[in-house]
MIZA-201942 format. One line per field, with one value per residue (C-alpha): residue number from 0; residue in three letters; x, y negated, z negated. Coordinates in steps of 0.05 Angstrom, whole numbers. Layout:
residues N
koldo <- NUM,...
bado <- ALA,...
X <- X,...
Y <- Y,...
Z <- Z,...
***
This chain:
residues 277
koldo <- 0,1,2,3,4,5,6,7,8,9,10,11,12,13,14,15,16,17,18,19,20,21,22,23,24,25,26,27,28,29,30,31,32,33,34,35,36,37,38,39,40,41,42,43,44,45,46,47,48,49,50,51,52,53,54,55,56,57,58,59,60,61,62,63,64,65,66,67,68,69,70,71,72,73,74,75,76,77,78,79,80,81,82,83,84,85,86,87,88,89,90,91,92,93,94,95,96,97,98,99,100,101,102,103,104,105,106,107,108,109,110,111,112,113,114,115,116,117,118,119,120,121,122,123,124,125,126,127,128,129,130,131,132,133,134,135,136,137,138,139,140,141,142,143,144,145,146,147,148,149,150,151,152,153,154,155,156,157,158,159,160,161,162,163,164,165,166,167,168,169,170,171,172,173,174,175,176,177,178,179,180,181,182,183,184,185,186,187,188,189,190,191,192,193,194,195,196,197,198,199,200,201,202,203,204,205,206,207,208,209,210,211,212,213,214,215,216,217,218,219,220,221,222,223,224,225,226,227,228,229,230,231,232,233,234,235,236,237,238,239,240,241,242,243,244,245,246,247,248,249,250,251,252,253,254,255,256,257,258,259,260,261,262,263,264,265,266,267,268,269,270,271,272,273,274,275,276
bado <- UNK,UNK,UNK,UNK,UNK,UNK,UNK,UNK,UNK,UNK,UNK,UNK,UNK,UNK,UNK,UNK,UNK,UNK,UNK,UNK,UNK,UNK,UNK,UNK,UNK,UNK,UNK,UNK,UNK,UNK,UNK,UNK,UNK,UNK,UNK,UNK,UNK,UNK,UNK,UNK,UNK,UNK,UNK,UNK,UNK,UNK,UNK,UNK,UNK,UNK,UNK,UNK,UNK,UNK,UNK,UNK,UNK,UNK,UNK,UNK,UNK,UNK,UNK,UNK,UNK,UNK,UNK,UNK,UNK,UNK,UNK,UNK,UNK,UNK,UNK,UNK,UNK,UNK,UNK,UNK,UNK,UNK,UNK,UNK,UNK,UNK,UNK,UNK,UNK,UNK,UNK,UNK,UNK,UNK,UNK,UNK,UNK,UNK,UNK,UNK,UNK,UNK,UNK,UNK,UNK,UNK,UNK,UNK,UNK,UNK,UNK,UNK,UNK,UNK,UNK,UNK,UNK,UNK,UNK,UNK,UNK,UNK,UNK,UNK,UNK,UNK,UNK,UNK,UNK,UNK,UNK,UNK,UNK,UNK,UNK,UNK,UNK,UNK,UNK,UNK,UNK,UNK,UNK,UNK,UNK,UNK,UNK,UNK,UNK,UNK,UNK,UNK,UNK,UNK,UNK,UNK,UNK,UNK,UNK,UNK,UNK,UNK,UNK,UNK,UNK,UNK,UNK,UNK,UNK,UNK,UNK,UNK,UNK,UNK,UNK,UNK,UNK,UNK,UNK,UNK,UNK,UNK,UNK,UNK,UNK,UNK,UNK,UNK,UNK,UNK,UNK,UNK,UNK,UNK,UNK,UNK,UNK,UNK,UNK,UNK,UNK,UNK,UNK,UNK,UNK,UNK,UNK,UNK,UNK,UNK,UNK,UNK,UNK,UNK,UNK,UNK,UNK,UNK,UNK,UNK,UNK,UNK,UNK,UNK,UNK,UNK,UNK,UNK,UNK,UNK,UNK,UNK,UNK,UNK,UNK,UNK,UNK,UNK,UNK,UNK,UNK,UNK,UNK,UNK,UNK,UNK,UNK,UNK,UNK,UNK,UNK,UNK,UNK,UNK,UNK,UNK,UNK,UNK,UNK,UNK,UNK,UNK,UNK,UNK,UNK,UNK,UNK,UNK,UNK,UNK,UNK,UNK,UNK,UNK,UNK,UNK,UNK
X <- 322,346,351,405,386,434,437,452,504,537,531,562,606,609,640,596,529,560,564,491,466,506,477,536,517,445,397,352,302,282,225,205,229,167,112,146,122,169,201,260,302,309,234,206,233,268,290,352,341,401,384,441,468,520,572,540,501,451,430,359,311,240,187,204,120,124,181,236,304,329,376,342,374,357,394,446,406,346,400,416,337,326,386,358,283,321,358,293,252,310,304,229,225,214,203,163,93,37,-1,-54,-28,-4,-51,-93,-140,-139,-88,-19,2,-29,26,63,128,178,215,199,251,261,213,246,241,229,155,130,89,29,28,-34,-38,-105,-140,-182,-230,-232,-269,-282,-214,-179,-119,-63,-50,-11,-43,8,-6,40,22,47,50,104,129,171,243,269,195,186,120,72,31,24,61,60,16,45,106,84,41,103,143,87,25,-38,-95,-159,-230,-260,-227,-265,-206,-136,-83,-34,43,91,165,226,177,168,154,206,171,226,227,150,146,141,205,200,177,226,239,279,362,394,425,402,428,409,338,330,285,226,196,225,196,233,220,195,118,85,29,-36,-25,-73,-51,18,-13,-50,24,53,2,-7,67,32,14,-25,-1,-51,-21,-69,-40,-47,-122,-155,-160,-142,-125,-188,-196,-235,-233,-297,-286,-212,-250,-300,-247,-206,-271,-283,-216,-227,-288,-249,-193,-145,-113,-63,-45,8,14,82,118,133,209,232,186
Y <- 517,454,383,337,274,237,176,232,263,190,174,250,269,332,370,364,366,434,449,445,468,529,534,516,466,478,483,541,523,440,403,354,287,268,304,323,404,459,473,528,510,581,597,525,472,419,339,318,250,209,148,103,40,-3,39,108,158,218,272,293,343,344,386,369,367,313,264,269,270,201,147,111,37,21,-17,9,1,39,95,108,112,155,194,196,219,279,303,286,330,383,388,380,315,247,201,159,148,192,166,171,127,71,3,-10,6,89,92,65,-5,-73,-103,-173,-150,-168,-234,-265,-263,-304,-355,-432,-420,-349,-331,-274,-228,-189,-118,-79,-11,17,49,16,40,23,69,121,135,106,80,62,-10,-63,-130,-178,-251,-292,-317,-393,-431,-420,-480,-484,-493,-557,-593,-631,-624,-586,-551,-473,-455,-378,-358,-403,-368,-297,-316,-347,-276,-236,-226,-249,-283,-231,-245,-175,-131,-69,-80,-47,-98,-107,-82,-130,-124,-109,-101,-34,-11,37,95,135,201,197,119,54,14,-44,-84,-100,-147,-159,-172,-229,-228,-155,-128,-83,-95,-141,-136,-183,-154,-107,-73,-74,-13,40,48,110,120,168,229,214,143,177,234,184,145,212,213,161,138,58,21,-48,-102,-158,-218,-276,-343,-347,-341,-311,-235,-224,-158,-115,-55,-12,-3,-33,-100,-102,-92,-151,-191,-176,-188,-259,-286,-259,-307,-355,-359,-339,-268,-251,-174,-135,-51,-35,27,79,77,139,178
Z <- 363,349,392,388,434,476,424,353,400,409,337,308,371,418,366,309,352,389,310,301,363,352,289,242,193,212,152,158,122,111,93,145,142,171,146,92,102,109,166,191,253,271,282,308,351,305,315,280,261,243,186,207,150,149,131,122,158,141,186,164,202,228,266,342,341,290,321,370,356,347,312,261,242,165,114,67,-1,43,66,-10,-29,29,-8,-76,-49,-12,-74,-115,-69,-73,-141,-148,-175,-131,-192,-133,-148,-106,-52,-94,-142,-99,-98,-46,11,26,-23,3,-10,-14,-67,-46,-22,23,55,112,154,203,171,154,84,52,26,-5,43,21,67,55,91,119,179,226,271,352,398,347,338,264,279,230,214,169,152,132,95,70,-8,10,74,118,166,223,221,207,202,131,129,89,153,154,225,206,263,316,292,309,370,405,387,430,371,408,377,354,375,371,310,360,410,412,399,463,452,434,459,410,352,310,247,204,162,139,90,97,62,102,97,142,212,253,300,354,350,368,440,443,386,326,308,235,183,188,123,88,26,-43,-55,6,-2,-2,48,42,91,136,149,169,197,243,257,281,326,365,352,344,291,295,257,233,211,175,136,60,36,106,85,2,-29,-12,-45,1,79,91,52,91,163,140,120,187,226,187,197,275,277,245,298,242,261,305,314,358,373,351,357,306,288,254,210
***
């Protein structure tokens, strides 16, 4: 009961994924890469999900219910974590802190982290993970904020371009936090082996997406933010210049703080899809 998609098959070859389908090589028994519960490919529909790096590849395995079966870019150091965290949870012991344990609002991450890409000169990026609420529905979502200015390439001066930056990539300025952010193209965001790894952004001339923050170390997230990912496949990004938002510790205080810098004309936000798992 398994499914290979057209883009594994073109990664692993005919051979190999008439292997697996056949059920040579085929697990059995597997704990979703996903949701991280068990799962058996010969009594439930399963996704192979390929984590693809620079040099090397891993075939991991969800519920089909969770996340189709796909090719998943990430970097090489994240390919070797994602390594270590399956051998951990083989043996029982992750050594990764719980989602309980991580900082920040409903329990995943709101610890400065990450580059910023594509940005003239690099600055540390605060990403704080949280739900928010639109239409009765909680959503999951990143708010981003850079801990220095970030200006534009080549400009000398010392003026904060970071959300001109983003709006001219596709983010659209927020009035009312109570309404859906619209898609932006190319964009996504990379939860892999249950722990968010990185947005991504477009590649140049087409080409493999890039990091446009990528965390140090992959950040845990509380089930029902991921729970809420696998659902709706989107998550809305926020994005705010240093100072607008802060590290709130509670939901509430981080909608307030979205909903002033809203008023303020300071936030920008885009839907992005759900890369990997």
């Amino acid at each position: 009961m398994l499914d290979v998609s057209d883009d594994v098959r073109a990664e692993i070859g005919d051979e190999e994924a008439a292997r697996l389908l056949a059920g040579d090589g085929a697990p059995g028994s597997y704990d979703c890469t996903s949701c991280r519960a068990p799962g058996n490919t010969e009594q439930e529909r399963t996704s192979t999900v390929l984590f693809v790096g620079e040099e090397t590849a891993v075939l991991a395995f969800a519920h089909a219910s969770c996340i189709p079966s796909q090719v998943v870019p990430v970097s090489e150091e994240q390919l070797k974590d994602a390594v270590h965290t399956i051998t951990a949870d083989r043996a029982g012991t992750s050594g990764e802190p719980s989602a309980a344990d991580a900082p920040g609002v409903s329990g995943p991450a709101a610890e400065p982290v990450g580059d910023a890409g594509s940005a003239p000169r690099q600055a540390v990026l605060g990403v704080t993970c949280g739900q928010v609420l639109i239409d009765d529905q909680l959503h999951p979502a990143l708010v981003v904020e850079p801990t220095a200015p970030i200006a534009r390439p080549g400009s000398d001066g010392p003026g904060d371009d970071f959300l001109p930056l983003l709006i001219e990539q596709g983010f659209m300025p927020v009035n009312d936090v109570a309404r859906a952010p619209h898609p932006v193209t190319g964009w996504s965001v990379l939860l892999a082996m249950g722990r968010l790894h990185a947005i991504l952004q477009p590649g140049i001339a087409g080409g493999q997406p890039t990091s446009w923050w990528q965390a140090h170390q992959p950040l845990p997230v509380t089930d029902d933010w991921r729970t809420a990912a696998t659902r709706t496949h989107t998550v809305f990004v926020y994005a705010a210049p240093v100072g607008a938002i802060g590290q709130q510790p509670r939901e509430d205080l981080l909608r307030e703080a979205l909903e002033k810098a809203a008023a303020s004309g300071v936030l920008v936000a885009a839907a992005m899809p759900l890369a990997g798992t």
